[in-house]
N, C-alpha and C positions, 0 to 999 in steps of 0.2 A: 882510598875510599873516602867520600866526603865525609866531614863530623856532624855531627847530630845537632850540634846547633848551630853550624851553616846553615844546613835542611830546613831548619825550621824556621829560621828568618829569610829565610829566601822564602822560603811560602809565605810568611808576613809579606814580602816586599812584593811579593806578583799580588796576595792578595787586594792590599792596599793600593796596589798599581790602577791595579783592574777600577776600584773603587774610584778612583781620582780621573780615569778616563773616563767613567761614566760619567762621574759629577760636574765636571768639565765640560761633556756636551749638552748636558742639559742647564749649565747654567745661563740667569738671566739679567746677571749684572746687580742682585741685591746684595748685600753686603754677608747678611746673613749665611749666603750659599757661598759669597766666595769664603767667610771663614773655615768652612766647611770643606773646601777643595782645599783652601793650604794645610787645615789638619792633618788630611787625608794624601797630602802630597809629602808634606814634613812627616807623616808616619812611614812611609813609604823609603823615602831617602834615608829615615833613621835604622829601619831592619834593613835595608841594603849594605849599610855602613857594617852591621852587625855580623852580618852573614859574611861580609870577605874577612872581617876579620876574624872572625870565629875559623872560619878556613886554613886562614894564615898564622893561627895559633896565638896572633898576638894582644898585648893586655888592655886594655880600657883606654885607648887612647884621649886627649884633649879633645880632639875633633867628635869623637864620641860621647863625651858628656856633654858638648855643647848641641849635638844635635838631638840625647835625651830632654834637656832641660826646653830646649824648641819644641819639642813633640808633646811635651806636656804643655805647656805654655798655647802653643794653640789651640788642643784639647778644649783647656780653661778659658780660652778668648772666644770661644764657641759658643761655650755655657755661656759666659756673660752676655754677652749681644742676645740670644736666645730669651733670656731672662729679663732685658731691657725692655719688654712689650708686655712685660706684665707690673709694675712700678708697684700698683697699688697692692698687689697679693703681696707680692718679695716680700717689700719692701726696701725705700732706699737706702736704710742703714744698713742693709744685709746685703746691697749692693756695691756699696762704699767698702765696707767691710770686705768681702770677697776680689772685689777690686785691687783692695792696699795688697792685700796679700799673695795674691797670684802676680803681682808687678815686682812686691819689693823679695818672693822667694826667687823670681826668676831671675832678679838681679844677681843677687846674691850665689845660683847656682853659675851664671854665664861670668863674675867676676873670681871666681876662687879657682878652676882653669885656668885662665885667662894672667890670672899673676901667682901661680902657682910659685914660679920660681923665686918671686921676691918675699911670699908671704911664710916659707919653712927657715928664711931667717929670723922670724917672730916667733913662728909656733913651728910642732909637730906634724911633719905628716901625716900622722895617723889621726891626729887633732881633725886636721883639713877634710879626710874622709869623712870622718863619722859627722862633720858638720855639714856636708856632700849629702850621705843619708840621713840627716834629718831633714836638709833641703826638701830630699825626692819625697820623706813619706810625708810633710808638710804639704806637696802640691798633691802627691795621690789623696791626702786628708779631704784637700781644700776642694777637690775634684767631685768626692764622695758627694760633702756638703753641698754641693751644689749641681748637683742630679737630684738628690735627696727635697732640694728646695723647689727644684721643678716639676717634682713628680707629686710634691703633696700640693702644690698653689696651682696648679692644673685641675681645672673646673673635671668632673669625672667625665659627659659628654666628650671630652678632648683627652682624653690620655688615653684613647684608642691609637691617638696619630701622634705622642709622643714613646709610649712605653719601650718600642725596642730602642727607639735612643736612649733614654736612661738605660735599660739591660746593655746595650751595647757600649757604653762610656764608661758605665759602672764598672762595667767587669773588668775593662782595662785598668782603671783605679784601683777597683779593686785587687787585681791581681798585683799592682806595684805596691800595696800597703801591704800585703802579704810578703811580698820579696824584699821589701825596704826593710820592716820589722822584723823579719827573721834574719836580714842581716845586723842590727843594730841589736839583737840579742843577743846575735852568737858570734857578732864581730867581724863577720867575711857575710860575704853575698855565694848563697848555695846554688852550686856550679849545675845541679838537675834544674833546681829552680830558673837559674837564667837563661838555660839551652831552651825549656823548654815555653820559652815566651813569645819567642816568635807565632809559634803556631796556634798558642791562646790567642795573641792581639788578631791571627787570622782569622778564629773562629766567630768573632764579634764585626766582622764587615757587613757581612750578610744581615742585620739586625740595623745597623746602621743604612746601608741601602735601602730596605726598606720603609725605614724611619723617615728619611728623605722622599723616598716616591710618595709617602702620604703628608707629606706638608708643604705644597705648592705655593707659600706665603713666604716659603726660602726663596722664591723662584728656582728653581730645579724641579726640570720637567722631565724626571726621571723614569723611562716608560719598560716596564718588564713583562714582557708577554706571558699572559696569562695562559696561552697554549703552550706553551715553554715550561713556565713554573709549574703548571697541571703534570705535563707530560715526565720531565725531571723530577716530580714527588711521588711519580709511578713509577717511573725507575729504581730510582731511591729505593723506595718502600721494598719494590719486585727484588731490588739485588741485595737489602739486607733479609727479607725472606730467607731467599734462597741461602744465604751466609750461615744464617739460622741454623735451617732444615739442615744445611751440609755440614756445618759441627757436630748438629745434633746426633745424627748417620754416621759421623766417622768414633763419637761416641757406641755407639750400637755395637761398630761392630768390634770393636776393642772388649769392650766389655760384654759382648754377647755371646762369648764362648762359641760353639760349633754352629750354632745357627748366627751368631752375629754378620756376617757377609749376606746371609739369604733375607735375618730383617732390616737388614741396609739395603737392600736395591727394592724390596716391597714400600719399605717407608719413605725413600728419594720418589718412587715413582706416584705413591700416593700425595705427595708435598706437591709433585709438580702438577698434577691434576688440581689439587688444591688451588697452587695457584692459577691454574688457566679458570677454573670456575670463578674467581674474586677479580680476575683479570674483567670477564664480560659478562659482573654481574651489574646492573644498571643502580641499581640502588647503592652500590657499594662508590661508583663513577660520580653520583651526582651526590651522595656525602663529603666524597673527597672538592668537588668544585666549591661546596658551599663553605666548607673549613677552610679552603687555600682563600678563596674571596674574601668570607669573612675575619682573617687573621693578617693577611699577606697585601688588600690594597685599599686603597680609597673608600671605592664602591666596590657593590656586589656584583655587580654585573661592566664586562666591555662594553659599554655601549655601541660600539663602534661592529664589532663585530655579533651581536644580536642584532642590530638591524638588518644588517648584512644578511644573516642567516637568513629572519623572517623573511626581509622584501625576498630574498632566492627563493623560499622554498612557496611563496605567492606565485610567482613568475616562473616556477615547474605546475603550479597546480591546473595550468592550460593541456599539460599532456596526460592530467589525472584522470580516471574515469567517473570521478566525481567533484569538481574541484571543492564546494563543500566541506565534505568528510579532508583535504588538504586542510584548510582553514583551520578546523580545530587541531589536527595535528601540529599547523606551526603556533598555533596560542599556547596549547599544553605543554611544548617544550621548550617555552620559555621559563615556565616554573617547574620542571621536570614533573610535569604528571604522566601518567601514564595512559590517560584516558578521560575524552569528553564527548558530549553531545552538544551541537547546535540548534535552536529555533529559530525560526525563519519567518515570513510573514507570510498569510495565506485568506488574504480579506484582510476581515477583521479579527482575525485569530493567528498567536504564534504558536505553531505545531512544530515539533521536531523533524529537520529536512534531512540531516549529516549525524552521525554520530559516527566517533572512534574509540576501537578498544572500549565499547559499553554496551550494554545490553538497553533498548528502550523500554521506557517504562507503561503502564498502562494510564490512560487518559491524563496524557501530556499535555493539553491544550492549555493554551494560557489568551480568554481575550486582549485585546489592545488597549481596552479601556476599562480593566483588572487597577486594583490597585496594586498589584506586585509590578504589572508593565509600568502603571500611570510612576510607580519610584523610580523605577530602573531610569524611563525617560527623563526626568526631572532633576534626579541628584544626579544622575552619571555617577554611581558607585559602585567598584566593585565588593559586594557583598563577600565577606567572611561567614560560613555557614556556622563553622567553631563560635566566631567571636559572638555570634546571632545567638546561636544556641548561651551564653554563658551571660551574657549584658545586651537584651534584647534595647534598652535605653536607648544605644549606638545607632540604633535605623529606626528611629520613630516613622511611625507610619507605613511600615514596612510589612506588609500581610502575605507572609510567604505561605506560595501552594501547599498542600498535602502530600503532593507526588514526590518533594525532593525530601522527603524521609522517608522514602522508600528505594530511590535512589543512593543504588550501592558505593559506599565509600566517597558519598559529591562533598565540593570543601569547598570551590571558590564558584558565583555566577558574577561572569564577567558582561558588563553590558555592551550591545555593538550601538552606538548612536553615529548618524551620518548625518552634519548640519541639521542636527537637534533632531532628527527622525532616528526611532527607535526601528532599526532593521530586524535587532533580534536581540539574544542573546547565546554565551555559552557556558555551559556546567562541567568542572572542571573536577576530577577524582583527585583525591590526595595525593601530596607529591610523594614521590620513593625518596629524599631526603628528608630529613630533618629541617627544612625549610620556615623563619619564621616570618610571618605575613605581617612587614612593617613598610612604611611608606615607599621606600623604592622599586619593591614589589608591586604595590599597589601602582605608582606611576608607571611602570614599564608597562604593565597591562593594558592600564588605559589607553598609553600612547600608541601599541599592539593593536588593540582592540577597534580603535579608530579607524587604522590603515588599513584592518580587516572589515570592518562595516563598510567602507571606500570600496572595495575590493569587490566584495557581495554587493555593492549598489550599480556596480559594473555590469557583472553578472546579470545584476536582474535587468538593465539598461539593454544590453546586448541582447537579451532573450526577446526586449519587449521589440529589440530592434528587429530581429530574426522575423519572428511574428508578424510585424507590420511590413515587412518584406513581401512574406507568401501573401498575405492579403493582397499588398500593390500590385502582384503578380495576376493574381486572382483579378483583383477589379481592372486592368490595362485589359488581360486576355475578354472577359465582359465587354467591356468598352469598343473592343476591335469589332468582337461578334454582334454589337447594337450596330454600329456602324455599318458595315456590312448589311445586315438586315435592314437596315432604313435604308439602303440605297436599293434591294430588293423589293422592297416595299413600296415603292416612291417609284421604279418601271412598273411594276405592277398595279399601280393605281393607276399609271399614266393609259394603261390597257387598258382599264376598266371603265377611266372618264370617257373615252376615243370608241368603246364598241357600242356606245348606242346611235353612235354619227356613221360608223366603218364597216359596223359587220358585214356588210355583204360586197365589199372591196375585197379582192382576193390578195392584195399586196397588205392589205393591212392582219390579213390571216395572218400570212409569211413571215410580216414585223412581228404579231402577236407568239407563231409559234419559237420564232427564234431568241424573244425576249424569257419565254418559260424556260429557253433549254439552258438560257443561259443564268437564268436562276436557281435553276436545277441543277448545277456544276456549281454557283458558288455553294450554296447550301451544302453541295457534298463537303466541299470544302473547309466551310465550316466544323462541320460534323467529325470532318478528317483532325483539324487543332483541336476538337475539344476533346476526345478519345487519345490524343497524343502521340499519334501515329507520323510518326517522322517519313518513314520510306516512302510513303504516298506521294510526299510534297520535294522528292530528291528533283535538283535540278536537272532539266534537259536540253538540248539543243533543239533551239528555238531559232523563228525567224522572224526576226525584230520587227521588220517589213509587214508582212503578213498579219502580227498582233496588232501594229500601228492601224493597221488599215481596216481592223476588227472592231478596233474602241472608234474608230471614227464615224462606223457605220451605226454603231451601237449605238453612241449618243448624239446622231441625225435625229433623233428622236424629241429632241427637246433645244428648242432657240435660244440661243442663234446655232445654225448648224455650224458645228467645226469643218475643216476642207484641210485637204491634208497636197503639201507639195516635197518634196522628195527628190532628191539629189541623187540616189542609187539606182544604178540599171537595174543590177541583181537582190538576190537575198542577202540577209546582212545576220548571220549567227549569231546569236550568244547565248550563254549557257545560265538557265531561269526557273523557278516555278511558272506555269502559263499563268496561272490563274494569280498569282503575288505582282509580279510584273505588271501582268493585266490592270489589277486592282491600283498599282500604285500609279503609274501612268494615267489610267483613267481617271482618279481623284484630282489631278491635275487637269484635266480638261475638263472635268465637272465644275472644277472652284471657276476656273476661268468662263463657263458658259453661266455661272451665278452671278459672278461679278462683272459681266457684260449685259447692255440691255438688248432686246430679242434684235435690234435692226445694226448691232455693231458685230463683229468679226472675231473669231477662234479660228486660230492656224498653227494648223501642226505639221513641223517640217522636220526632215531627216535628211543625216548626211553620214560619210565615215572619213573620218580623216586620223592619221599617226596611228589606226590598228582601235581605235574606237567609234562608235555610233552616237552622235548626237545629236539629240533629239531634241527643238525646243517646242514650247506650247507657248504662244502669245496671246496676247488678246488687248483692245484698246477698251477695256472697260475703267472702271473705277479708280483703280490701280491703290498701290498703299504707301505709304510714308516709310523712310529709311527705320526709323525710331520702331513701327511696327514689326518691318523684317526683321531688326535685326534681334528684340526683344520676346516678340508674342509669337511671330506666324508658325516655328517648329516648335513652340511648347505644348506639351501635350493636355490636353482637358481644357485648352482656353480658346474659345472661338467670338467671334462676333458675329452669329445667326441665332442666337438665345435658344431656345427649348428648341430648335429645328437642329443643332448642329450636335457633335461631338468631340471637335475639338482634335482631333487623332489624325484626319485623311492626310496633313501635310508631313505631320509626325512620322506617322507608318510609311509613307512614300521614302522619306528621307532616310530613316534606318533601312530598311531593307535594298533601295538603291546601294548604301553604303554597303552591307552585308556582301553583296556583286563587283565591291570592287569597283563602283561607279563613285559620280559624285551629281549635285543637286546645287545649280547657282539661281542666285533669280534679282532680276532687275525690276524696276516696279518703281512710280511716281505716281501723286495722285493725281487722278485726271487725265493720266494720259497712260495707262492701261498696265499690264506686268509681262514678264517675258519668265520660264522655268527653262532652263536650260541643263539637261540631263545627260553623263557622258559614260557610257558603259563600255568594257572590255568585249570586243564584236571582232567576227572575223568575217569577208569578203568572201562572197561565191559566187556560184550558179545555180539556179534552181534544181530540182530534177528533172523538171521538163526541159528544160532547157539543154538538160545534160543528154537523156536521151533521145530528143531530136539530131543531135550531133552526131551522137551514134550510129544512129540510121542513114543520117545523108554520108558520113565515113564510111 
């Protein structure tokens, strides 16, 4: 069975292990930190030394004092360099002094081993010990003094980020001034006393590590997760509970005579309830984060992982049904509240949009140009309601509402400013810890509060985007319907000029009644998009041929007459609204019979070739410049016919060809006229008549 103090310098020796491989990766080449790793490396080798021999039974060897007298020795070379960066507090007599002493005891412990065997022909061996132990309790002394010197010349601000190093170097000393002096009392070194040293030196790493993770001036960038040391101080705590509770229980039932068994499993079962209630109590969670922060690093806060949280729980508030009321929930769990409400902007007035976990208050409005807004905008502070309430001096000019003394439990109003525009604010309930509102708090907020004003300015971007969407929608579908109606308009004037010369021409009836009917179908048409009626406008099989030869007839109406020549025996299918087709096609033979003069030429030809119909529309009019095509002529609202036009017919023609699965090229110079050249998915046939005449003569 191993001995007892093997065990416990072996635990020194992993402890201290442990330690030195931290120290070791985080260090950064300052001198400071490497004295620090060899301490902690020579502690390490010294309870190793300990532990086998303590094992192997055997007594204080040479190699053993000398790697005592090393472990302290580096100790003290720690302190000193540590203490070198404060010259004027020490002072350097006190560093000279400490100096001499920690050289010339160390000497002195490393030369009376070392010539053991020549120096008991001089003196006593027992002489040699006891001047051994005045060695050691001389450096544990010198050791003391000089923790002692650090911890009182340490400005009070900074002995946050040194105290567990004195507690942790201390107690090492301290514990060897105790083992030294009680050996030089009673003339041997007490055998409990030394077994049980390893495990002391281990319990003071843990105070040293952390000593180190808060003073990054060692360079040792020693990082301990705080989800780690949270979680392991809930363990801890959860498994000495329980330790507790089941002493206490096994006490019960010993001592509880004939009921003792029955109030041992009532009392275990109550203990463990107990603890599941403190397990996920929320105030209990966020006490514990703010004591481990405030005792255990640097800062209060990972930075690293709060941003993290916030921007995540921004970037889930797209699947919230408010994202909003998201917002304040990730502000307030930054400082662990429980509960806030948001104002928003509404004109000239911030009203409350979002609130979480709060009840709204009655006449919340706060105008924009308020002096509690005109602060918020101006200073960017967040406002303490306690510190307001107690030293109103602190926010001069500061005319806080009515309504937030009435609001239950409010502590902090955080302001939202987005490139110095005030978006809003948030009022934030008292936190469920013990939380106290000093400046890293206050910066976290603000920096929070930013990327949430950003976030909400998004929001409102995105809505005004939405917005101006349906309108675009709104004023195109307009635009198409003017369109449309002025080309209604413009056959039906052309009726109107023509029947006080025609009326009693029975061909110009003909023209007349066919121009109504065919106003009379677009108008349905119309009437059909603006009720929203899909089914009406489903494609059908059409013959290409047949509409071609519709709009040609149609707009003979107006010079130069179009003339249409045609490469197809037969019909030529494809599958269309009539009236959409109609319309897009004829827009092009419009533009072209505008930008020709009445004695030049519009020809519309059609062909099928590879399984599509194309169709081109020419004309040797005007024609337009590449720069035009290639920039204005599909834009939509930009025409060159000023108040006559609207800007759409090439537009519209071009989307909805594409919609079929077509395409829309077009050639065009000026001076020498343009070409549209249109190529649709068409299938080849036969008429019906065609078909059944066949049938008849078969």
């Amino acid at each position: 069975m191993p001995h007892i103090g093997a065990i416990s310098y072996a635990v020194g020796a992993i402890a201290f292990l442990v330690l030195t491989l931290v120290l070791l990766t985080g260090w950064r080449g300052r001198l400071q930190g490497g004295l620090l790793v060899l301490a902690a490396l020579a502690s390490t080798v010294w309870a190793a030394d300990l532990a086998v021999e303590s094992e192997l039974g055997l007594n204080p060897s040479a190699a053993m004092l000398v790697l005592e007298t090393v472990r302290s020795f580096a100790w003290l070379a720690f302190l000193l360099r540590v203490l070198r960066y404060a010259p004027e507090a020490v002072g350097r007599g006190n560093l000279r002094i400490g100096g001499v002493a920690v050289f010339g005891l160390t000497a002195m412990l490393l030369v009376i081993p070392a010539a053991y065997p020549y120096l008991v022909h001089w003196v006593s061996g027992a002489f040699l010990g006891r001047l051994s132990l005045f060695g050691y309790l001389g450096m544990a002394i010198t050791g003391l003094w000089l923790v002692e010197i650090l911890f009182r010349t340490s400005r009070p601000d900074a002995r946050w980020a040194i105290k567990f190093l004195c507690l942790g170097i201390g107690g090492l000393f301290a514990y060897d001034f105790f083992l030294y002096s009680n050996a030089l009392l009673f003339k041997h070194v007490d055998a409990e006393l030394w077994e049980a040293r390893g495990a002391v030196n281990a319990l003071v790493v843990p105070l040293i590590a952390v000593s180190a993770a808060r003073n990054p001036q060692w360079s040792l960038n020693v990082f301990v997760s705080r989800g780690v040391v949270y979680h392991t101080a809930t363990l801890v705590s959860a498994g000495t509970y329980l330790l507790v509770m089941a002493a206490t229980g096994y006490y019960i039932k010993m001592f509880g005579g004939h009921w003792g068994a029955v109030v041992q499993v009532i009392f275990l079962f109550g203990a463990l309830i107990m603890l599941s209630v403190l397990m996920f109590s929320g105030q209990l969670r966020a006490n514990l984060k703010v004591l481990l922060s405030k005792h255990f690093f640097n800062y209060r806060y990972d930075y690293r992982e709060e941003w993290l949280r916030f921007t995540n729980t921004l970037s889930r508030c797209r699947e919230h049904a408010e994202p909003r009321e998201c917002v304040v929930e990730a502000i307030a769990r930054v400082v662990e509240s429980p509960g806030g409400m948001l104002w928003g902007r509404d004109g000239d007035r911030l009203v409350p949009v979002a609130r979480w976990n709060i009840t709204e208050p009655a006449e919340a409005a706060v105008t924009v140009s308020s002096p509690f807004a005109r602060f918020l905008r101006e200073r960017n502070w967040v406002i303490d309601l306690d510190e307001l309430a107690r030293d109103p001096q602190r926010y001069p000019g500061l005319e806080a509402p009515s309504w937030l003394d009435g609001l239950a439990k409010a502590w902090l109003v955080v302001p939202l400013l987005d490139e110095g525009e005030l978006m809003g604010f948030v009022v934030l309930t008292r936190s469920r810890a013990r939380l106290s509102f000093d400046w890293e708090v206050r910066d976290l907020l603000k920096t929070v509060a930013c990327q949430a004003a950003s976030y909400l300015g998004q929001l409102e971007a995105v809505k005004a985007l939405s917005e101006a969407r349906q309108f675009e929608g709104f004023n195109r579908l307009s635009a198409f319907v003017l369109h449309d109606l002025k080309n209604v308009i413009a056959q039906q004037s052309l009726i109107i000029n023509s029947a006080a010369r025609h009326k009693h021409n029975p061909a110009f009836i003909d023209d007349a009644v066919r121009v109504m009917e065919h106003s009379v179908s677009k108008m349905h048409r119309l009437m059909t998009l603006l009720r929203g009626d899909a089914s009406s406008a489903q494609p059908m099989r059409l013959d290409l041929v047949q509409v071609l030869e519709g709009l040609v007839r149609e707009r003979s109406a107006q010079e130069p007459k179009p003339r249409m020549e045609s490469a197809v025996s037969g019909p030529l299918w494809v599958n269309a609204d009539r009236d959409r087709v109609s319309a897009a096609i004829g827009n092009l033979i419009q533009n072209a019979q505008e930008a020709t003069p009445k004695d030049g030429q519009v020809t519309v030809t059609l062909e099928y070739q590879d399984g599509r119909a194309r169709c081109a529309v020419a004309d040797n009019g005007c024609g337009m410049d590449a720069a035009f095509v290639r920039e204005r002529l599909f834009r939509p609202f930009d025409t060159t016919k000023g108040d006559t036009g609207m800007g759409i017919g090439a537009y519209e023609s071009r989307e909805y060809l594409r919609s079929l699965g077509g395409e829309i090229d077009v050639t065009s110079e000026p001076g020498s006229g343009t070409t549209f050249r249109v190529a649709l998915p068409a299938e080849a046939g036969v008429s019906e008549t065609g078909a059944e005449q066949r049938e008849a003569t078969g």
